[in-house]
C-alpha positions as CSV (number, residue, x, y, z in Angstrom):
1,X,0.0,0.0,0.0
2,X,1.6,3.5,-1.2
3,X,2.2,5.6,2.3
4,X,0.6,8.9,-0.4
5,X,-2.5,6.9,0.8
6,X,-1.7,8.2,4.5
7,X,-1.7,12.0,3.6
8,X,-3.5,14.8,4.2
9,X,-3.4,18.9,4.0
10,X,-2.6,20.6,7.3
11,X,-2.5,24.1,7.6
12,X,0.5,25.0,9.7
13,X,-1.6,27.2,12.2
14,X,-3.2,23.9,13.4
15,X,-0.4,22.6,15.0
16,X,-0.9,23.0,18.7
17,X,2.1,24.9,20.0
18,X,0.3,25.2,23.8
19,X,-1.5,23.0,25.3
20,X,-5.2,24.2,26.6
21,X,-6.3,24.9,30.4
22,X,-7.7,23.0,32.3
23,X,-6.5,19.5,30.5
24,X,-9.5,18.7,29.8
25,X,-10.9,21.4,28.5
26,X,-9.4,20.6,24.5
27,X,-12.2,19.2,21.7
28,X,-12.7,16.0,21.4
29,X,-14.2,14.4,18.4
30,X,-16.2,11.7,18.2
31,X,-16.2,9.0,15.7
32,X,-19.0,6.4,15.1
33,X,-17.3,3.7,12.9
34,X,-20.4,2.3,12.4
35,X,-22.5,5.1,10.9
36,X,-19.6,7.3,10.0
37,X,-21.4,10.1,12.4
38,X,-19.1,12.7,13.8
39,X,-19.9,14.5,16.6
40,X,-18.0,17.7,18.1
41,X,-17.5,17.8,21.8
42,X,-15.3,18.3,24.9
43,X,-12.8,16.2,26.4
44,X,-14.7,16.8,29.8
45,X,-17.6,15.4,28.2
46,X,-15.8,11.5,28.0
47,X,-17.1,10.1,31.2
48,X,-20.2,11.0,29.2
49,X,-19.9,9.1,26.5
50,X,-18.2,5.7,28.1
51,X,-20.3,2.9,29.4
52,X,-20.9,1.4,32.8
53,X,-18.7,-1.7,32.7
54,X,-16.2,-0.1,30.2
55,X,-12.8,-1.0,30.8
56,X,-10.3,1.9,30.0
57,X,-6.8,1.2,29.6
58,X,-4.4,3.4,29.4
59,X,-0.2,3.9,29.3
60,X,1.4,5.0,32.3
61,X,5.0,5.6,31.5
62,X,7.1,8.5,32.5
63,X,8.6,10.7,30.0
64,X,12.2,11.5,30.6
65,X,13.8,15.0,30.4
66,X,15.8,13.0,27.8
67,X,17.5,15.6,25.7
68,X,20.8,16.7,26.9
69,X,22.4,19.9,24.9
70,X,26.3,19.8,24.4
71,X,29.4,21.0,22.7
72,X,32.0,19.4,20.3
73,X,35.1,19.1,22.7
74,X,37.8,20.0,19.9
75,X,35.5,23.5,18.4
76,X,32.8,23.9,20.6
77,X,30.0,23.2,18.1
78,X,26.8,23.0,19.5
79,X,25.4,19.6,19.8
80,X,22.3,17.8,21.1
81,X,21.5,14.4,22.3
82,X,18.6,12.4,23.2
83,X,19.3,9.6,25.1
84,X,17.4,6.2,24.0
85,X,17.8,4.0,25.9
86,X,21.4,2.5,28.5
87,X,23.2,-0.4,26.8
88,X,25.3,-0.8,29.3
89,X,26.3,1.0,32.4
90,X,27.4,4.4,31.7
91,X,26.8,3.4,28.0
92,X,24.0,5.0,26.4
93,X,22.0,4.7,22.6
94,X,20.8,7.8,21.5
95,X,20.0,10.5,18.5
96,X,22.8,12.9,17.8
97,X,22.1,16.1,16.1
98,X,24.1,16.9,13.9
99,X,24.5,13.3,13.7
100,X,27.2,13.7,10.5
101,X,29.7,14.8,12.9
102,X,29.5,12.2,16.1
103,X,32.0,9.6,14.7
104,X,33.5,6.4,16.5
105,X,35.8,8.3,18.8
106,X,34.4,11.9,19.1
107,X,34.6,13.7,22.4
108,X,31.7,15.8,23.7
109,X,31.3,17.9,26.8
110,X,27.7,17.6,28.1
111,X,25.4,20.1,29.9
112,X,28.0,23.3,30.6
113,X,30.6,20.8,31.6
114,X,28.4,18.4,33.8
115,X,29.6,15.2,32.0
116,X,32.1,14.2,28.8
117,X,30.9,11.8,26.4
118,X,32.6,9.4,23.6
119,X,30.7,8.3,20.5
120,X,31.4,4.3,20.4
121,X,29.8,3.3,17.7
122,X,26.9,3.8,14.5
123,X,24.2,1.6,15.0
124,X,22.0,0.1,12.1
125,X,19.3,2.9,12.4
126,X,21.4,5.4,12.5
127,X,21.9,6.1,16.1
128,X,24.9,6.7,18.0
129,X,26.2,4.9,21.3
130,X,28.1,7.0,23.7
131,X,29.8,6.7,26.9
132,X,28.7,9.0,29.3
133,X,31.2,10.0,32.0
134,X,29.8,11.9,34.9
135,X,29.8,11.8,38.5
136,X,26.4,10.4,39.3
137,X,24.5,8.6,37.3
138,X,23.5,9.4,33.7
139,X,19.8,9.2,35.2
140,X,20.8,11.7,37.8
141,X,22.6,14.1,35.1
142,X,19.2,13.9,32.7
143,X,17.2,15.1,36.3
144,X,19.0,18.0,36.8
145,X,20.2,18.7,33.5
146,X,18.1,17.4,30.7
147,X,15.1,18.9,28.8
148,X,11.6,17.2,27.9
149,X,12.0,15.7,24.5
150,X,9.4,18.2,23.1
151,X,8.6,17.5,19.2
152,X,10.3,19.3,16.8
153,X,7.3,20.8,15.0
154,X,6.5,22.6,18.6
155,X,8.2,26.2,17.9
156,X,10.2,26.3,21.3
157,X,11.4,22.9,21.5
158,X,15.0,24.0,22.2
159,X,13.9,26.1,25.3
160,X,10.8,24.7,27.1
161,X,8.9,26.9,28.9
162,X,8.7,25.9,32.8
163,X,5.5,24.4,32.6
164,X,6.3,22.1,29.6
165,X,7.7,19.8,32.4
166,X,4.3,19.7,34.1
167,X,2.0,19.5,30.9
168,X,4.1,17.2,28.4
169,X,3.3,14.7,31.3
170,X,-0.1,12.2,32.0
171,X,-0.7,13.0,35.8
172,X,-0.7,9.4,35.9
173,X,2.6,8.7,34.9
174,X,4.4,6.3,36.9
175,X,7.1,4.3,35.8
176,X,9.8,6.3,33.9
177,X,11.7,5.4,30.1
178,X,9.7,7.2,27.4
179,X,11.0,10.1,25.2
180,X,7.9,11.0,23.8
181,X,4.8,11.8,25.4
182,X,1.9,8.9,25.4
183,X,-0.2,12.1,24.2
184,X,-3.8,10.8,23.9
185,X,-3.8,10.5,28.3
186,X,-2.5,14.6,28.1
187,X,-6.5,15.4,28.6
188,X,-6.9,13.7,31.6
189,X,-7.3,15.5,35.3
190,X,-7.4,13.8,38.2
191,X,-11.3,15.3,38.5
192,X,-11.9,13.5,35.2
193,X,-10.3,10.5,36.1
194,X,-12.7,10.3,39.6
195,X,-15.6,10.8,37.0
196,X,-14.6,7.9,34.9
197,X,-14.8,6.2,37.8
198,X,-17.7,7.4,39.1
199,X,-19.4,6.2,35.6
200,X,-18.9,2.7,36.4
201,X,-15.7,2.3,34.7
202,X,-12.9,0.4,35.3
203,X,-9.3,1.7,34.8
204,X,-6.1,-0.3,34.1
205,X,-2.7,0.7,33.1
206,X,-0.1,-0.9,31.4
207,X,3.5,0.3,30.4
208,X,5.1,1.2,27.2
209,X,8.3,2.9,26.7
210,X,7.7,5.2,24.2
211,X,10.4,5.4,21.9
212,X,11.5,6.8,18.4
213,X,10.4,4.4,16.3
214,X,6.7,5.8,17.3
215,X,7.3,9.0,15.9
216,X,9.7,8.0,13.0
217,X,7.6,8.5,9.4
218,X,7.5,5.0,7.5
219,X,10.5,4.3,5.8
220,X,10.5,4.3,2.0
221,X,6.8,4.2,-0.6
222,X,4.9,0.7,0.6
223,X,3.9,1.1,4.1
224,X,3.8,-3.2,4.4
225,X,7.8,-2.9,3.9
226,X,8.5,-0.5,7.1
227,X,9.9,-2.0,9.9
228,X,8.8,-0.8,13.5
229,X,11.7,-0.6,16.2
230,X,11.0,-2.0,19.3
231,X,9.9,-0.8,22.8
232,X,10.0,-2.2,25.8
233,X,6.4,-3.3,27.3
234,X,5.0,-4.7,30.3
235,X,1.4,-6.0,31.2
236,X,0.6,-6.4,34.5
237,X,-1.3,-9.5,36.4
238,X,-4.0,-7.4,37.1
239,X,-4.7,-5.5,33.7
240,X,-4.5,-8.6,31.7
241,X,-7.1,-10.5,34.1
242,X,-9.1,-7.4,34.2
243,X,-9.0,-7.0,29.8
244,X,-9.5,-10.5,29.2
245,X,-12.7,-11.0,31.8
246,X,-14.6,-8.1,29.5
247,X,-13.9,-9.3,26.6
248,X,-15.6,-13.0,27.6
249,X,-18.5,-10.7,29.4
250,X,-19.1,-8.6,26.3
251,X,-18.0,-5.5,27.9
252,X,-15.8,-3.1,25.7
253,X,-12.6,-2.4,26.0
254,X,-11.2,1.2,25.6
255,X,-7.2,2.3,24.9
256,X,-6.1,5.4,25.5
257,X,-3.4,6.0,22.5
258,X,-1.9,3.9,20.3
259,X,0.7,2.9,22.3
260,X,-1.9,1.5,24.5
261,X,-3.4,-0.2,21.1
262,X,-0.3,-1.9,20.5
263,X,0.6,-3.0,24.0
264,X,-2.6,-4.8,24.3
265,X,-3.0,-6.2,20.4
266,X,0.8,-7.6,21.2
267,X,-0.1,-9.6,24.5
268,X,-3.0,-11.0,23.1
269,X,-3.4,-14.3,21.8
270,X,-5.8,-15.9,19.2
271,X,-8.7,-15.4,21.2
272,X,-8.1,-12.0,22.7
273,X,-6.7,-13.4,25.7
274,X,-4.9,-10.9,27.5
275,X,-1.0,-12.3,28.8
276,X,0.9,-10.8,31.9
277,X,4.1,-10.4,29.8
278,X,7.1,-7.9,29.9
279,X,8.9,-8.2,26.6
280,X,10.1,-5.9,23.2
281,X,6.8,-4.9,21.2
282,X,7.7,-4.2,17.5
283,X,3.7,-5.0,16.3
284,X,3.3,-2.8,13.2
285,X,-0.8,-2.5,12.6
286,X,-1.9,-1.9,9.5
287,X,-5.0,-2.1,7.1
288,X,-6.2,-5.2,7.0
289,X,-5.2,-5.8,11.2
290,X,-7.8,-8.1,12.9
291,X,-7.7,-6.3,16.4
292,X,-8.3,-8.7,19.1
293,X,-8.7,-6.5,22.2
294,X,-9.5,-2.8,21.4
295,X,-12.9,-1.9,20.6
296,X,-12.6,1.8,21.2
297,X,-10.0,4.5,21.1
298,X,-8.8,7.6,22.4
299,X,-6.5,9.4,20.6
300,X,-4.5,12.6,19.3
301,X,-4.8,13.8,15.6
302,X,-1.3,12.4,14.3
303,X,1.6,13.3,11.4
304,X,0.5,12.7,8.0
305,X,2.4,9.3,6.5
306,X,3.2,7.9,10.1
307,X,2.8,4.4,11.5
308,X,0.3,5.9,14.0
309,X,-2.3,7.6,11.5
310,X,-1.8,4.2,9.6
311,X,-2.5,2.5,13.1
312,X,-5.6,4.4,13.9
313,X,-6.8,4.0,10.1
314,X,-6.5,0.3,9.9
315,X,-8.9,0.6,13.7
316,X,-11.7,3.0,11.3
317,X,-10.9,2.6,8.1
318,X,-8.7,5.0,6.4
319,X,-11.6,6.7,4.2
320,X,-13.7,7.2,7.2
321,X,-10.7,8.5,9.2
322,X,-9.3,10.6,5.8
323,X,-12.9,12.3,5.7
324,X,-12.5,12.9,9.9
325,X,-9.6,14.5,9.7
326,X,-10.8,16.8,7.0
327,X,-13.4,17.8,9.0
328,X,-11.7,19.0,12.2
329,X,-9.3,20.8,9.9
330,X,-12.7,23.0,8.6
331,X,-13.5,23.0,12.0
332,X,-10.4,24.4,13.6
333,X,-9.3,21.4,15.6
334,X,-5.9,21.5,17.0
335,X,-3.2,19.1,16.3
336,X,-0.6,16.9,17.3
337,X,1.2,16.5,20.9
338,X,-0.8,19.5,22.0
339,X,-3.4,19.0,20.5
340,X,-6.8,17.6,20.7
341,X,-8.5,14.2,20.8
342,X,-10.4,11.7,18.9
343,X,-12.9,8.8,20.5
344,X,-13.7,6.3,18.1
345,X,-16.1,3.6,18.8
């Protein structure tokens, strides 16, 4: 399938560069996949529009502050680092910008001095592994001296504002590794949350890393040839008891975010049975998918030609989502991290 399938017009004013206040005060659009009905609304209005006996899952990792900014040690280039994932102790993957420059062997001083680092090697993708000399732990330098991994296509991305920290953050973000934002849970207050709750909902997590293969485009024309990188998942005892007892009593099932999506679609078995796994998810879902586990979805307006907008057409169909994406363009929507949300049922 040609990836030109997966685009769309965006005018550049309607990327989010701020997100709203209160959290849950951004649109929400709501998709019938049925009927094709769209209906605008309020993210406040969710609790609303789930069912008694839903079961909402959604992803609590932590983002990381994982960008660290840096100089060349031999001219004092600038240079700028977000750091992956550790390899090793004190050895670190990561994306190097300008990535041209960080050869096998190239020194780097880190955060005003804080720590030195030495590229090691070029890995298949592209990256860069680097040892990372400092007098804590790396973890410890990113705390006090690394910046949220903030998208590029968000104006300030080199200097967050103070309350990027706060807001490029679930409030129900537990267990840290990602360096991107699971964005779809963005919307959610802890007043909503009690609502949810109050509806008669039940509410799981599970954890995925989020890492750069969800925001890479796909690779190359033929979206069946890309490749998704892996991320580190885990699903708990109690989420995949709780997933697989609605599915056998007919109850729904409800992601928040396609990372949610594919942490549950990868656990499952044949029969939608939920396992209590921890492993590397690299599930790539596409047209043609048979989802197992998901029967609704809340999630962010995504990039044009990426693996998530393929994701969320192979849930509605890619004409039905195509047609609702031109409509919250007319209507002003926002997009993107920031942005607003989708519920499709």
């Amino acid at each position: 399938m040609d990836v030109a399938l997966f685009d769309y017009p965006l005018p550049p004013e309607l990327i989010a560069q701020e997100p709203v206040s209160p959290r849950d005060a951004s649109r929400l659009l709501r998709l019938d996949r049925a009927s094709g009905r769209l209906e605008d609304r309020r993210f406040h209005e969710l609790p609303d529009l789930l069912r008694p006996g839903d079961c909402l899952v959604w992803n609590d990792s932590r983002v990381i502050p994982a960008r660290l900014l840096g100089t060349f040690a031999t001219d004092g280039r600038p240079v700028e680092l977000l750091l992956l994932r550790e390899v090793a102790s004190c050895h670190w993957e990561a994306m190097a910008r300008p990535g041209r420059r960080c050869r096998p062997g190239v020194r780097l001083q880190l955060a005003g001095g804080a720590a030195r680092a030495v590229v090691l090697e070029r890995t298949p993708r592209g990256n860069r592994v680097f040892r990372i000399e400092t007098p804590g732990s790396v973890r410890d330098l990113l705390e006090r001296h690394g910046l949220p991994p903030l998208p590029p296509y968000i104006d300030r991305h080199d200097s967050p504002k103070p309350e990027d920290w706060q807001r490029y953050q679930t409030v129900y973000a537990r267990d840290p590794g990602s360096v991107a934002a699971p964005t779809a849970g963005l919307h959610f207050t802890p007043e909503l949350i009690e609502r949810v709750r109050g509806r008669g909902v039940e509410i799981h997590a599970v954890t995925l890393h989020v890492g750069p293969g969800t925001f890479r485009p796909v690779q190359g024309e033929d979206v069946e040839a890309h490749r998704m990188e892996s991320e580190q998942v885990t699903i708990p005892g109690e989420t995949a008891e709780a997933v697989t007892r609605a599915k056998a009593e007919g109850r729904r099932v409800v992601a928040v975010g396609t990372t949610t999506t594919r942490a549950l679609e990868w656990a499952a078995d044949g029969t939608g049975r939920l396992r209590p796994e921890t492993g590397e998810a690299d599930l790539f879902i596409q047209p043609d998918y048979r989802f197992r586990v998901v029967d609704g979805l809340v999630t962010n307006f995504h990039l044009p030609r990426s693996t998530l907008l393929v994701l969320v057409s192979a849930f509605a169909g890619r004409e039905l989502i195509l047609a609702a994406y031109a409509h919250a363009v007319q209507a002003r929507y926002r997009f993107y991290s920031y942005g607003d949300a989708m519920l499709i049922e």
